[in-house]
C-alpha positions as CSV (number, residue, x, y, z in Angstrom):
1,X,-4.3,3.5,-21.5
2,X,-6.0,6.5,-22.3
3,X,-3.5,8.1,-24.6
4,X,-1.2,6.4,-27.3
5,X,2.0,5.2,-26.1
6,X,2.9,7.9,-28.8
7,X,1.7,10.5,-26.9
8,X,2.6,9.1,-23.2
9,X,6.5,9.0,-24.9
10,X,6.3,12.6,-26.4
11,X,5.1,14.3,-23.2
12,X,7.7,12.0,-21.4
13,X,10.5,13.0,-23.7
14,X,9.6,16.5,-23.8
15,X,10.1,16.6,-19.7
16,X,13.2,15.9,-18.8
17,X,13.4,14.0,-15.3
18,X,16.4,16.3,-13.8
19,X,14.6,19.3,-14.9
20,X,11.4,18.1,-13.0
21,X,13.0,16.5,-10.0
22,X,15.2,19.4,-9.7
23,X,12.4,21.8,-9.3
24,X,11.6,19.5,-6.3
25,X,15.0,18.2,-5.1
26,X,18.0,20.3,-4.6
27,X,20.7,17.7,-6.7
28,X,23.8,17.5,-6.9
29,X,25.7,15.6,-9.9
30,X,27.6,12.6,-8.5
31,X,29.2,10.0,-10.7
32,X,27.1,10.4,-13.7
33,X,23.8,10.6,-11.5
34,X,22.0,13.1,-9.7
35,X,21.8,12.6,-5.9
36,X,19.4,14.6,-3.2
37,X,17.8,14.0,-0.3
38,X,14.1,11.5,-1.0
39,X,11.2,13.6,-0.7
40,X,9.4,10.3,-0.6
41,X,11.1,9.5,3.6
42,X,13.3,11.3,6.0
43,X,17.3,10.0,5.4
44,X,20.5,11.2,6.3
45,X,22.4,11.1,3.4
46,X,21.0,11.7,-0.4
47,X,20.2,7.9,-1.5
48,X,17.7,9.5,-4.1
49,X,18.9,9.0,-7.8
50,X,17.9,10.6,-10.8
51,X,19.3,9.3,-14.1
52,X,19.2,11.7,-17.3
53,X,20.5,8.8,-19.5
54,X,17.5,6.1,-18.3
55,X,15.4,9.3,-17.4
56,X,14.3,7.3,-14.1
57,X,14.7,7.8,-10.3
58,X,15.5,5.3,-7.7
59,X,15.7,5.6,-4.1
60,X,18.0,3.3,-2.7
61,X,16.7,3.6,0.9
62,X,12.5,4.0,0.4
63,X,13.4,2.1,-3.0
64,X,10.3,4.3,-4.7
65,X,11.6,4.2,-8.1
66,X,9.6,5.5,-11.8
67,X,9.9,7.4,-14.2
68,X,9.3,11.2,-14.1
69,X,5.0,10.6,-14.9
70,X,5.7,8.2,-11.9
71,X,7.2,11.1,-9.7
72,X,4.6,13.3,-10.0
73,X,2.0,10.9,-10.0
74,X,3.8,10.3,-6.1
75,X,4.7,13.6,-5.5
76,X,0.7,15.4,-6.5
77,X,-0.7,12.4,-5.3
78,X,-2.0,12.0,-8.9
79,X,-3.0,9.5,-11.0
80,X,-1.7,8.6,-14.1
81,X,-4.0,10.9,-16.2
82,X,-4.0,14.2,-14.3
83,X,0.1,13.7,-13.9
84,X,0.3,13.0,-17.8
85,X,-1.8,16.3,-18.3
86,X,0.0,18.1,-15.8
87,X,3.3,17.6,-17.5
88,X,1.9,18.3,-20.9
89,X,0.4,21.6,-19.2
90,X,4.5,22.3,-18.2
91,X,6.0,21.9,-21.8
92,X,2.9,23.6,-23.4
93,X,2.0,20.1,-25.3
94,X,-1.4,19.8,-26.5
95,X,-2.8,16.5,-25.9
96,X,-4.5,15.2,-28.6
97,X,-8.2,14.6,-27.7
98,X,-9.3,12.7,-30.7
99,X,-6.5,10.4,-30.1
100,X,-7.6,9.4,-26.7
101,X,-11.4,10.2,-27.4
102,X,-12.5,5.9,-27.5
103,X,-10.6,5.0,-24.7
104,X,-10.7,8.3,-22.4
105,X,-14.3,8.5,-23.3
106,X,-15.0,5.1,-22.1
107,X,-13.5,5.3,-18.9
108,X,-14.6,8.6,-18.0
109,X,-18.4,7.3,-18.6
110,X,-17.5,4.0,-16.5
111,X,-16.6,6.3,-13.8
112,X,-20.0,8.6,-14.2
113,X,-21.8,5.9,-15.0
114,X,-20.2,4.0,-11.2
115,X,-21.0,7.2,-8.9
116,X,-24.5,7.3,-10.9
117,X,-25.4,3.5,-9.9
118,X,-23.7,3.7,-6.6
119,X,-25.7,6.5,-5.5
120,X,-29.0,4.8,-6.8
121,X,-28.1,1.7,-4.7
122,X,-27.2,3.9,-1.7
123,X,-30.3,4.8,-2.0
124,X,-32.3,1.7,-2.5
125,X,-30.2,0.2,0.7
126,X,-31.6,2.9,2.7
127,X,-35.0,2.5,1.5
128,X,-34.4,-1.5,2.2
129,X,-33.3,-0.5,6.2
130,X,-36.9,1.6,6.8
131,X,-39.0,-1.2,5.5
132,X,-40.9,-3.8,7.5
133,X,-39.5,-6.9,6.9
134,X,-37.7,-9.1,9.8
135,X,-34.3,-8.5,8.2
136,X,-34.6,-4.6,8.0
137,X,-36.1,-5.1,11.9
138,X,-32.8,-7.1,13.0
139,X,-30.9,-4.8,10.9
140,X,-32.2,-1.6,13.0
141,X,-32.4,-3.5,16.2
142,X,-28.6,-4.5,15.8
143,X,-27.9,-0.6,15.3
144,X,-30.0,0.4,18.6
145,X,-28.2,-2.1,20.3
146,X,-24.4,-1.3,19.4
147,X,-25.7,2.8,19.8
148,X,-26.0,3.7,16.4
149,X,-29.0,6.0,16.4
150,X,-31.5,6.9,13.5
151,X,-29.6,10.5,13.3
152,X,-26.2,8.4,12.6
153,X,-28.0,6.1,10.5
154,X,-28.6,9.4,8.4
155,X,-25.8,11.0,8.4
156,X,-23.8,8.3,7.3
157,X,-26.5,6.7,5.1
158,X,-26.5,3.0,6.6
159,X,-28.6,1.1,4.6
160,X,-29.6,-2.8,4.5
161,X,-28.9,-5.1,1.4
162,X,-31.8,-7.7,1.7
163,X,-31.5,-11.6,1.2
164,X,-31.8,-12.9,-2.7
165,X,-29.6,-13.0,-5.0
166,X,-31.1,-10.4,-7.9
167,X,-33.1,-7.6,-5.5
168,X,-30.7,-4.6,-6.4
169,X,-30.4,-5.6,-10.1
170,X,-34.2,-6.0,-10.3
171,X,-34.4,-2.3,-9.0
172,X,-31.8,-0.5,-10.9
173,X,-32.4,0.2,-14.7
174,X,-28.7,-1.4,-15.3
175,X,-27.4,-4.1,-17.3
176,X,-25.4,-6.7,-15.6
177,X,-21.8,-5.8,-16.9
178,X,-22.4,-1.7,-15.8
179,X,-23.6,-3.1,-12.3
180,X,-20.5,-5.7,-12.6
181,X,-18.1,-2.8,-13.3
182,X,-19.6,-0.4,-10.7
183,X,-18.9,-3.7,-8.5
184,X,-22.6,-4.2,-7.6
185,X,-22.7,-7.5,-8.7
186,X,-21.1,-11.0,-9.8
187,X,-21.1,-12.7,-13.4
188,X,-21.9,-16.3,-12.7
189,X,-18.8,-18.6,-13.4
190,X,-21.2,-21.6,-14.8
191,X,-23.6,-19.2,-16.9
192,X,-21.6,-16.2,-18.4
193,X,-24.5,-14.4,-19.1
194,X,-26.0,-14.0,-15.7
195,X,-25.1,-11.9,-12.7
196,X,-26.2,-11.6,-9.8
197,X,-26.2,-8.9,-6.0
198,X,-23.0,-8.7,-5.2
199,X,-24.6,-7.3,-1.4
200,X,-26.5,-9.7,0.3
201,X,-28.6,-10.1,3.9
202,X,-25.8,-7.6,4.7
203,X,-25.6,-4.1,6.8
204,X,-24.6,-1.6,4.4
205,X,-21.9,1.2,4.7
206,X,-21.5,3.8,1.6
207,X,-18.0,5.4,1.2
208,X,-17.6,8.8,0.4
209,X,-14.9,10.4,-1.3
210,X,-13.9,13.8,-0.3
211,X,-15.9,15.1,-3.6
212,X,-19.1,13.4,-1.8
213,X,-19.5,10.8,-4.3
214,X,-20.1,7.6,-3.0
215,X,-17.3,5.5,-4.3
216,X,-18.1,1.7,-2.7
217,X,-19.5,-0.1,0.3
218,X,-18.4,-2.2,3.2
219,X,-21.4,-5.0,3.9
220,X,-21.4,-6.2,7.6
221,X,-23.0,-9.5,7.9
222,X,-26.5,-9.8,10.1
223,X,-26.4,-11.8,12.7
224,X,-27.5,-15.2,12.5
225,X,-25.8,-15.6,9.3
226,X,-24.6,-18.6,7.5
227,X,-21.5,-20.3,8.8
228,X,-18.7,-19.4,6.7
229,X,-19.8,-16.3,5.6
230,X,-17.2,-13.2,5.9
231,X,-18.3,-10.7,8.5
232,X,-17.4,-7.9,6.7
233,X,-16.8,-7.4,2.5
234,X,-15.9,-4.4,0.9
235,X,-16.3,-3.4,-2.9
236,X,-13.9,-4.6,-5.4
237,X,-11.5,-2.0,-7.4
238,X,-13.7,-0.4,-9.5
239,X,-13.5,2.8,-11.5
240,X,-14.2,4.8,-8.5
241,X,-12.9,2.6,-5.7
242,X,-9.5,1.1,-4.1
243,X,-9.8,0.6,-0.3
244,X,-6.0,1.2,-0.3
245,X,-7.2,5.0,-1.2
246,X,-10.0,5.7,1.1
247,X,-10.9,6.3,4.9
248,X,-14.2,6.0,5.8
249,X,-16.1,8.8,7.7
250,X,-13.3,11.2,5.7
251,X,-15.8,13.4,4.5
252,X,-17.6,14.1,8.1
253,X,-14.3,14.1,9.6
254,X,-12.6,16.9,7.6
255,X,-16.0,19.4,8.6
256,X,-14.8,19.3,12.3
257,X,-11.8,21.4,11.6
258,X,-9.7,20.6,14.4
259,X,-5.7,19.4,13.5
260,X,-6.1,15.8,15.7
261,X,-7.6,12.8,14.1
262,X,-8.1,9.4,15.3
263,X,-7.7,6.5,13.1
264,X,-9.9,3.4,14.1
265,X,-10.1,-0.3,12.2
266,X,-13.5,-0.8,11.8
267,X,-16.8,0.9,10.5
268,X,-18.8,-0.1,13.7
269,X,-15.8,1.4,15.9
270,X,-16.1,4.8,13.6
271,X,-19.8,5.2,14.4
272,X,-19.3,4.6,17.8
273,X,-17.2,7.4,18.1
274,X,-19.4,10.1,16.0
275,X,-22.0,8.7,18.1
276,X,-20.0,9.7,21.0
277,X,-19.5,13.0,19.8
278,X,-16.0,12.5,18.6
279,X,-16.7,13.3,15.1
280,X,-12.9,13.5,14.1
281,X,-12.3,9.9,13.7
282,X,-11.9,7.7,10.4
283,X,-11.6,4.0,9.7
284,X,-9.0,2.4,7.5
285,X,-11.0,-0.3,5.2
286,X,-9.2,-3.8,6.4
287,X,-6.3,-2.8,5.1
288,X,-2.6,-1.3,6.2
289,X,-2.2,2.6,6.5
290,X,-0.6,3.8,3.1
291,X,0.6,6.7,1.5
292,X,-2.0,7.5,0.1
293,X,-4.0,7.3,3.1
294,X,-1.7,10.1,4.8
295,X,-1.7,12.5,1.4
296,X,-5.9,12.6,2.3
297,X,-5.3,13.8,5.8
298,X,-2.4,16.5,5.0
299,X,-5.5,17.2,1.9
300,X,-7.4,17.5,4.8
301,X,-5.3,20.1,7.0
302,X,-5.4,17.3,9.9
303,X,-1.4,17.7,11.8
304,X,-1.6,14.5,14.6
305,X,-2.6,11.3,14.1
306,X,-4.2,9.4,17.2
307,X,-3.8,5.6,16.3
308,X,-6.8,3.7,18.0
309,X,-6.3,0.1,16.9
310,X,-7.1,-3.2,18.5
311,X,-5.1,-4.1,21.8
312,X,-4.2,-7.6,20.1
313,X,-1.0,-8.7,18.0
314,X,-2.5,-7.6,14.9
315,X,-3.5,-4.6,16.4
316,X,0.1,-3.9,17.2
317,X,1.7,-4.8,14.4
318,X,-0.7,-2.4,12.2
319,X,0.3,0.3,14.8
320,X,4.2,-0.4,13.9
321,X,3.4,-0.3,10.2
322,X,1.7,3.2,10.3
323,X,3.8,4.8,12.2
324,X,6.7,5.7,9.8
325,X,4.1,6.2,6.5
326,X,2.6,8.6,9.0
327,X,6.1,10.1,10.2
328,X,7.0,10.2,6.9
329,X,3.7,12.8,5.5
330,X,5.0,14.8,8.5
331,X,2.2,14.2,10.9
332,X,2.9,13.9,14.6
333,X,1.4,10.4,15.6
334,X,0.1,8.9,19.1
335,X,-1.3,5.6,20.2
336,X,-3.4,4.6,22.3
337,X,-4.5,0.9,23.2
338,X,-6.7,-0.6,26.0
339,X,-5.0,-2.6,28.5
340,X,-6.4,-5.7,29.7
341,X,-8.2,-4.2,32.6
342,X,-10.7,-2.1,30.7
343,X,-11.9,-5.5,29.4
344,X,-12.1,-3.6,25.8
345,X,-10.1,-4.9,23.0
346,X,-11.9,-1.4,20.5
347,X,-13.2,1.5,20.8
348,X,-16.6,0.6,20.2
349,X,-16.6,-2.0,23.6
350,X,-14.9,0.9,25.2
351,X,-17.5,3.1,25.0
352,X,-20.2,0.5,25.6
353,X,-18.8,-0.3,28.9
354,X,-17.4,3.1,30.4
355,X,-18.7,5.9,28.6
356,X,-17.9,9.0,26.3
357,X,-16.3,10.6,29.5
358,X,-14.3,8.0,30.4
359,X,-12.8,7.7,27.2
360,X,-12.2,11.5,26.5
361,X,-9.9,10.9,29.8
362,X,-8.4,8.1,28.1
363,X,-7.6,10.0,24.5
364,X,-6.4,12.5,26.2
365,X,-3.6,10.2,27.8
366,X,-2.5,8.9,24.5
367,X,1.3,8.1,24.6
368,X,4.0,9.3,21.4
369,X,4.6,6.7,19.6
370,X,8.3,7.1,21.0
371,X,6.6,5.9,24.3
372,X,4.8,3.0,22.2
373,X,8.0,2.0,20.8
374,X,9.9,1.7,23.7
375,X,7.4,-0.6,25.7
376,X,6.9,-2.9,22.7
377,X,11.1,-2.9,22.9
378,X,11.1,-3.6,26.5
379,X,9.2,-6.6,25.5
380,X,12.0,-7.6,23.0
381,X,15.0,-8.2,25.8
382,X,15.1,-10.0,28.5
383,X,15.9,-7.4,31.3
384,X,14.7,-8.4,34.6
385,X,18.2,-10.9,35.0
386,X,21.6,-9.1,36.2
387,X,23.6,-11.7,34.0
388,X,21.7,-10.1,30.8
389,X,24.4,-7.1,30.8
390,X,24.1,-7.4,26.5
391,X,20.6,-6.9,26.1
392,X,20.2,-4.2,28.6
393,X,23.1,-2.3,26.7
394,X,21.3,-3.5,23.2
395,X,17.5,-2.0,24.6
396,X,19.2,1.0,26.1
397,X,21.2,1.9,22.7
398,X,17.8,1.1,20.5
399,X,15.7,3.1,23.2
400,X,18.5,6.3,22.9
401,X,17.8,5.9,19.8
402,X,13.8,6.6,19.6
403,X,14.0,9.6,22.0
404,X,16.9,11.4,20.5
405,X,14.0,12.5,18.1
406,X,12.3,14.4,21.1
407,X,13.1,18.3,21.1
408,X,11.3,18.5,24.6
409,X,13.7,18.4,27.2
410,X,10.9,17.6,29.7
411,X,10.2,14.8,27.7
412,X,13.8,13.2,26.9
413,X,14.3,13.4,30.8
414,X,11.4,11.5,31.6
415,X,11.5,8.4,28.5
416,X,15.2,8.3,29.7
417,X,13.8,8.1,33.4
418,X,11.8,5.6,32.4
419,X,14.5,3.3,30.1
420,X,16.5,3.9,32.9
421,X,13.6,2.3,35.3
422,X,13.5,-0.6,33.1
423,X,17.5,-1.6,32.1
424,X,19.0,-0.6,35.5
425,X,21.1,1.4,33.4
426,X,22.0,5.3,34.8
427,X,19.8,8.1,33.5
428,X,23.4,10.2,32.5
429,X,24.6,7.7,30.5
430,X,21.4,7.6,28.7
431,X,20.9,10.8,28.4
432,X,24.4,10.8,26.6
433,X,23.7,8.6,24.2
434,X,20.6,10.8,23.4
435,X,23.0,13.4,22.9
436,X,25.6,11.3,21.0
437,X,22.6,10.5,18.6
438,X,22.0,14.0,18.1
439,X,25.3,14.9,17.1
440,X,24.4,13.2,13.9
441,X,21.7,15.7,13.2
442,X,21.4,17.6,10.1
443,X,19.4,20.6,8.9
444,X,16.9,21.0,6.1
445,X,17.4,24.2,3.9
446,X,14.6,25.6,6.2
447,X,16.3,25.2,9.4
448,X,14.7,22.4,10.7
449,X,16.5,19.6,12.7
450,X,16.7,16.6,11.2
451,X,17.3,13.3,13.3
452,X,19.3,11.3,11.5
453,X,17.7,7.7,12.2
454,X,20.4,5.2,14.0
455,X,20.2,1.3,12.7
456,X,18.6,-1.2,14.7
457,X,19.7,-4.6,14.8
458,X,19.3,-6.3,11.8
459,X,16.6,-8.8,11.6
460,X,16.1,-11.7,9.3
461,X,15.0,-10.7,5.5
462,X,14.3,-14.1,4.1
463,X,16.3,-16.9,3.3
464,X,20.1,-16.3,1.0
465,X,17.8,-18.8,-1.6
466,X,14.9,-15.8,-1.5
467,X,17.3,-13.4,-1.9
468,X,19.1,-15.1,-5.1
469,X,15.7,-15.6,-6.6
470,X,14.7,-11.9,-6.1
471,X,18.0,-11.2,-7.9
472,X,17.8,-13.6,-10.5
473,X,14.0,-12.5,-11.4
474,X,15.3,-8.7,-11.6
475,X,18.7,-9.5,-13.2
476,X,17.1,-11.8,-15.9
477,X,14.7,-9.1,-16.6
478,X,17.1,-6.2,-17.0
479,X,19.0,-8.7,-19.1
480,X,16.4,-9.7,-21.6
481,X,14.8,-6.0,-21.3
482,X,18.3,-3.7,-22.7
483,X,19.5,-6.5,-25.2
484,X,16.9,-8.4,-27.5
485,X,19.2,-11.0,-28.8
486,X,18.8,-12.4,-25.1
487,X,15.1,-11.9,-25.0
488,X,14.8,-13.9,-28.7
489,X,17.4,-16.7,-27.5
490,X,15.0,-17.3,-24.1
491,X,11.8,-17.4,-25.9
492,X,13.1,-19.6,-28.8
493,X,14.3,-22.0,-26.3
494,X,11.2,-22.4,-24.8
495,X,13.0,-22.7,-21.3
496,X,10.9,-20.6,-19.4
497,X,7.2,-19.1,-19.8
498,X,6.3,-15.6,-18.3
499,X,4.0,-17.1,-15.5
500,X,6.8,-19.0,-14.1
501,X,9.0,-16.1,-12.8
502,X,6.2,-15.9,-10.2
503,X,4.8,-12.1,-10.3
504,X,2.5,-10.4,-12.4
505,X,4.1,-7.4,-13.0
506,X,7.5,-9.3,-14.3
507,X,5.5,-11.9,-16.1
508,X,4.0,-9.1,-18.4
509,X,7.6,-7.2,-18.0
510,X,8.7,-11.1,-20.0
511,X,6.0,-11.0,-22.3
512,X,7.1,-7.3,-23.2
513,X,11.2,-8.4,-23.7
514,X,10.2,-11.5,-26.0
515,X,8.2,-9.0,-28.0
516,X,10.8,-6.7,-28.3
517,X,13.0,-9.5,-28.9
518,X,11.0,-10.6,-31.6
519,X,11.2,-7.1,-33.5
520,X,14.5,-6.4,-32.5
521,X,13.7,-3.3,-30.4
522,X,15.4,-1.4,-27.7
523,X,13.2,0.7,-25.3
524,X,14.6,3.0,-23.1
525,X,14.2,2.2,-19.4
526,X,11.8,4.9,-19.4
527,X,9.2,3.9,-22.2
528,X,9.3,0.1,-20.4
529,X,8.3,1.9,-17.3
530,X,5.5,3.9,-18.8
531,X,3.9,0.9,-20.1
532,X,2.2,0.7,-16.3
533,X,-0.2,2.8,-15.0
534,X,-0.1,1.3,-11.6
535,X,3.0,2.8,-8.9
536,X,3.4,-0.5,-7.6
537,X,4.1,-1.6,-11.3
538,X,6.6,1.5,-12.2
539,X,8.3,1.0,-9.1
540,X,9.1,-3.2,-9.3
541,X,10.3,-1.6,-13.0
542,X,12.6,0.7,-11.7
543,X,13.8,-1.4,-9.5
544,X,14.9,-4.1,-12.2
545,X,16.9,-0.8,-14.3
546,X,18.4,0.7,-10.4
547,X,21.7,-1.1,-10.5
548,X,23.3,-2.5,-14.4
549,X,25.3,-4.9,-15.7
550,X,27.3,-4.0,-18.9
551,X,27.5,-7.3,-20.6
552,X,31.0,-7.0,-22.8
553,X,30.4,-10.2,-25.1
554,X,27.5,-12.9,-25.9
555,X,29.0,-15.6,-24.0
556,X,28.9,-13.1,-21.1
557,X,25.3,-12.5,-22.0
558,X,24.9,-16.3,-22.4
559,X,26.5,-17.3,-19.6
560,X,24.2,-14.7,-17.0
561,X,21.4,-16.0,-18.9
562,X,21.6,-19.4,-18.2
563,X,22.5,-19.1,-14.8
564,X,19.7,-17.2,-13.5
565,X,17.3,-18.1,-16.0
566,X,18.0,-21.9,-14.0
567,X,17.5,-20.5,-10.4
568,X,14.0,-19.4,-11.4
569,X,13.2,-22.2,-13.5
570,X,14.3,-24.5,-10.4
571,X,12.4,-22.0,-7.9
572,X,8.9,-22.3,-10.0
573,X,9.6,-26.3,-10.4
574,X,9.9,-26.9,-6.4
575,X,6.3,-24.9,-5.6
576,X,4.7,-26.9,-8.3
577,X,6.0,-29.9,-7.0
578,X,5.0,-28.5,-3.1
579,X,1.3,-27.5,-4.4
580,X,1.3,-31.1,-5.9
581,X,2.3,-32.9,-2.8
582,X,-0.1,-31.5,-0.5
583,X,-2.7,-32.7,-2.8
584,X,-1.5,-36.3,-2.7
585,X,-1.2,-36.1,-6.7
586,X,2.1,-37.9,-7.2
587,X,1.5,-39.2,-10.8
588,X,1.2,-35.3,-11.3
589,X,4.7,-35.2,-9.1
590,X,6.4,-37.5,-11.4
591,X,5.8,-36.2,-14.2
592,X,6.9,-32.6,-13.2
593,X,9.8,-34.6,-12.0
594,X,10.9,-35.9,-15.3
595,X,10.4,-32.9,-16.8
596,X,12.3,-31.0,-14.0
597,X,15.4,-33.6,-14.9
598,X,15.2,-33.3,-18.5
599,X,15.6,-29.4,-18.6
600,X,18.2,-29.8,-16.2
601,X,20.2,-30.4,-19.4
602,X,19.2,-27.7,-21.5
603,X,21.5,-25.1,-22.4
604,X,20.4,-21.7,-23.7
605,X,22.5,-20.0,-26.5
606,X,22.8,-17.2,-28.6
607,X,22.2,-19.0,-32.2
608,X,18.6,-19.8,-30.5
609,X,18.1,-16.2,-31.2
C-alpha cells in the first residue's frame, strides 16, 4: 500500500460510513442497521446495509459489500488511492507525504516509467510493420486482405512484433525487470536473470486509455503460425493495464459524439467497423462486460448500448451477462446477432460478404434486449405440443415479466402479440399480466417508474455440499477473524493451513486471523477489510462480516470450530485425492489417505490456544 495502515485507519475512522453513504443513499434506521435502496442495481425493496458499529455495507441482493474507501472506490469509479485522498480531502486530513513518499513514489514511477516504455515499443512495432522483411509483408498483406487500410493502420497504430525472442529488449534502453513490469517481456523460469519479448511473430494492437496513453497490447498471431500457439494474447496486469478496465477503440470512439455505441468481441471485428465508417464501436478484450466497463461509457456521455457479439453459444451467453451490468449503469441496450442465413457468425465476415450498406440496414434493426430475452425463452419451453399447458403458462408469466418494463404501449402490444403467437395463449390475458406486474412499480425520489423485477424460476446454484463449503469457508473465517482465542487454538493445532480453504483472498484473510491470534488482537471488521486494495477482495471480506454469530461460551466457539473447520479440511482432502487420481499416482493417494484417516480423529480445543 501506498500509505501506512496508520493513515488508511485514520482517514477511515475519521469518515464515518452512515455519514458518507447517507450523502448518497436516502436511509432509514432499521433494527440497528441502516437500510436504502443499492445504488450499486435496481431492487424493489432496500436490501442495502450500512453498519455504524462494523462501519461496512452489504447488499444482500448485488451482495457488493466494503467498507466506506470501498464505496467510493465503487461509487467514483476510483481506485484505492484517489478514494483514500478523496475522503481525506472531506474530513480536511492531511495525508502525510513523507510517510507514503518510498512506496507512492515507486509506484507512481512504475506507472511513468510503463506509459514511457509502452509508447517506445508502440513505436518500434510500427516501425517493425513498414519494414521489408517477409513477416512485416504477410503482416500488411493480411491487413489489405481482412480491409484494414494503411489510414486505419495509422490511426490506430497497428504495428508488427517480429520473430526472436530479444528484438524489443535489444531496442529499448530498459532493463529486463522495468520491461517485465511494463509487461513487455518474460523472466526465464530456468535462468532467473534473463528475460526475454514477451510479443512475438505477432500483429500488434496498442490500447489506449481515455488519457491517450497507451496502457497494453493485444498480439494476433500471423498466419502460418506454430501449432498451439494462442491466436490472440493480451498484456498482463500491469501498472497501467487490467483488460477488465479497458475497451479498445475507446478513445476514437468517444470523438464521434453520438449517444449509441456498439460493442463488438474482437479487435479485427472493431477495425472492420471504423473501416466501415462506423467509428462508434469498441471491443471488449476477451473478457465479460463489467462495471467498470459501463462507468467508461456513462464517462463517455454514450446512452444505448448496441451489443454485436458472435451468433454462437458463447456469443449468447456473453450477451445475457451484459445485459443487466449494462441495465444497471442506466444505459438502454440492444442486440443484434446474424442468423444463419447471412452466413456471418461477426461483424467483420458481415461486412466482408454484404457490405457497409447492408449492414447499416441491419444495425438499424437491432431488437431490445426485451425482444432478445424473449426468443432465447421461447427456446427454453417446449411450446409447440397442446398437452404442454405448464410451460406455456411458465414462458408466458416469465415473458409478462420482461415487457412489463416497456413504457411504450406500441411496444408492449406488439411483444405481447408476439408471446401470444408463440404460447397460443390470448393477447388480454397477457397483456394483464403486464399490467399485474406493473402494479408492483415503485417511484424514485425523482419520479421515475421503477419496475420492480418479478423472480424467474429458480435454477440450480451448485450442489447443498458447495453450498455448506461456501458457508463453512465464510463462517470459519468470521469465527477466527472477531475472536483470537479461536484463531490461536486453529493454528496451534496445525489442523488446517491457509492454502487449504481453497481461495486466495481467504487464505491471506487465515494468515491475517492466526496473526492476530498470535498477538491477541481484535480488528474491527473495517480495518480487516482495508487491508485489500482490490474490490473483489473488500467485497469476499464483507461478505464473511454480512451476517454474525454471537458465540455465548468457548465450547460454543469450540464446537463451530471444529465442525466447519472439518468440512473444509475434508473438501481440500477429496480434490487432492481427485488431482491425484487422474494422474495415476496412487502411492501419492495412499498416503493422503492415511493422513486424511488420521485427522479424522483430531479434535481442536480451546487450551490449544
Amino acid at each position: 500500500m501506498l500509505y501506512p495502515q496508520e493513515v488508511i485507519q485514520d482517514v477511515r475512522v475519521l469518515n464515518d460510513i452512515v455519514d458518507v453513504v447517507g450523502s448518497y443513499v436516502q436511509l432509514r434506521l432499521k433494527g440497528g442497521s441502516h437500510f436504502g435502496l443499492c445504488p450499486f442495481h435496481s431492487e424493489k425493496s432496500p436490501s442495502f446495509s450500512v453498519s455504524g458499529d462494523k462501519q461496512m455495507f452489504y447488499c444482500f441482493g448485488c451482495h457488493a459489500g466494503g467498507n466506506v474507501i470501498s464505496f467510493i472506490m465503487r461509487l467514483e469509479n476510483m481506485d484505492f488511492i484517489d478514494a483514500l485522498k478523496l475522503l481525506a480531502d472531506r474530513v480536511h486530513y492531511n495525508l502525510p507525504d513523507q510517510a507514503a513518499a518510498p512506496a507512492a513514489k515507486i509506484q507512481a514511477q512504475e506507472r511513468e516509467r510503463t506509459a514511457e516504455l509502452n509508447k517506445d515499443a508502440a513505436r518500434y512495432f510500427y516501425e517493425e510493420l513498414q519494414k521489408d522483411s517477409p513477416e512485416a509483408k504477410l503482416a500488411r498483406d493480411y491487413l489489405e486482405s481482412r480491409g484494414v487500410h494503411i489510414s486505419l493502420q495509422k490511426r490506430f497504430g497497428l504495428g508488427l512484433a517480429p520473430p526472436g525472442w530479444d528484438g524489443l529488449m535489444n531496442h529499448l534502453e530498459a532493463s529486463g525487470q522495468e520491461l517485465a513490469t511494463a509487461g513487455l517481456a518474460i523472466q526465464s523460469q530456468k535462468n532467473l536473470t534473463r528475460y526475454y519479448d514477451r510479443f512475438r511473430r505477432r500483429l500488434m494492437f496498442p490500447i489506449i486509455d481515455s488519457s491517450n496513453r497507451i496502457v497494453g497490447f493485444g498480439g494476433r498471431a500471423l498466419p502460418n503460425g506454430e501449432d498451439g500457439e494462442a491466436k490472440y494474447i493480451n498484456s498482463p496486469d500491469t501498472p497501467l493495464f487490467n483488460k477488465s478496465r479497458q475497451l479498445y477503440g475507446l478513445n476514437i470512439a468517444r470523438k464521434t459524439r453520438v449517444k449509441e455505441i456498439i460493442i463488438v468481441e474482437g479487435y479485427m471485428d472493431v477495425l472492420a467497423l471504423h473501416q466501415a465508417g462506423f467509428a462508434n464501436a469498441v471491443g471488449v478484450l476477451g473478457t465479460a462486460l463489467t462495471a467498470e466497463h459501463v462507468r467508461l461509457l456513462k464517462r463517455a456521455s454514450f446512452e444505448t448500448v448496441t451489443l454485436l457479439l458472435d451468433s454462437d453459444e458463447a456469443g449468447t451467453r456473453a450477451a445475457k451477462r451484459a445485459i443487466p451490468e449494462l441495465q444497471k449503469g442506466g444505459l438502454r441496450v440492444k442486440v443484434l446477432q446474424f442468423s444463419p442465413e447471412t452466413n456471418a457468425k461477426d461483424p467483420d465476415e458481415y461486412l466482408q460478404l454484404h457490405g457497409k450498406t447492408k449492414f447499416g440496414q441491419l444495425l438499424a434493426s437491432a431488437k431490445s434486449h426485451i425482444a432478445f430475452e424473449v426468443g432465447l425463452l421461447k427456446n427454453e419451453y417446449n411450446l409447440t405440443a397442446e398437452t404442454e399447458t405448464n410451460q406455456r403458462i411458465r414462458f408466458t408469466q416469465e415473458a409478462a415479466a420482461l415487457i412489463a418494463g416497456l413504457t411504450s404501449a406500441i411496444e408492449t402490444d406488439a411483444y405481447a402479440q408476439e408471446i401470444s403467437d408463440a404460447s397460443g395463449i390470448a393477447t388480454s390475458a397477457i397483456l394483464a399480466e403486464v399490467h399485474k406486474q406493473r402494479a408492483s412499480m415503485v417511484h424514485s425520489e425523482d419520479g421515475q417508474a421503477i419496475i420492480l423485477p418479478t423472480p424467474r424460476r429458480p435454477r440450480p446454484q451448485g450442489t447443498i455440499e458447495e453450498k455448506g463449503l461456501r458457508e463453512a469457508r465464510k463462517g470459519l473465517l468470521s469465527l477466527v477473524l472477531t475472536y483470537p482465542i479461536a484463531a490461536r487454538a486453529l493454528a496451534m493445532s496445525g489442523y488446517l493451513d491457509p492454502e487449504e480453504i481453497g481461495d486466495e483472498t481467504y487464505s491471506r484473510l487465515l494468515i491475517l486471523a492466526f496473526r492476530n491470534g498470535e498477538s491477541k488482537a481484535v480488528m474491527a471488521p473495517a480495518d480487516i477489510i482495508a487491508t485489500f486494495e482490490n474490490l473483489e477482495d473488500q467485497q469476499k471480506t464483507a461478505e464473511i462480516f454480512a451476517s454474525e454469530t454471537v458465540y455465548k461460551s468457548n465450547a460454543a466457539i469450540e464446537k463451530a470450530l471444529n465442525e466447519m473447520a472439518a468440512i473444509i479440511k475434508q473438501a481440500w482432502f477429496t480434490m487432492e485425492m481427485e488431482a491425484l487420481m487422474q494422474k495415476n499416482d496412487l502411492k501419492a493417494v495412499n498416503s493422503l489417505f492415511l493422513t486424511k484417516r488420521n485427522t479424522a480423529s483430531l479434535y481442536i480445543t480451546m487450551n490449544d490456544g
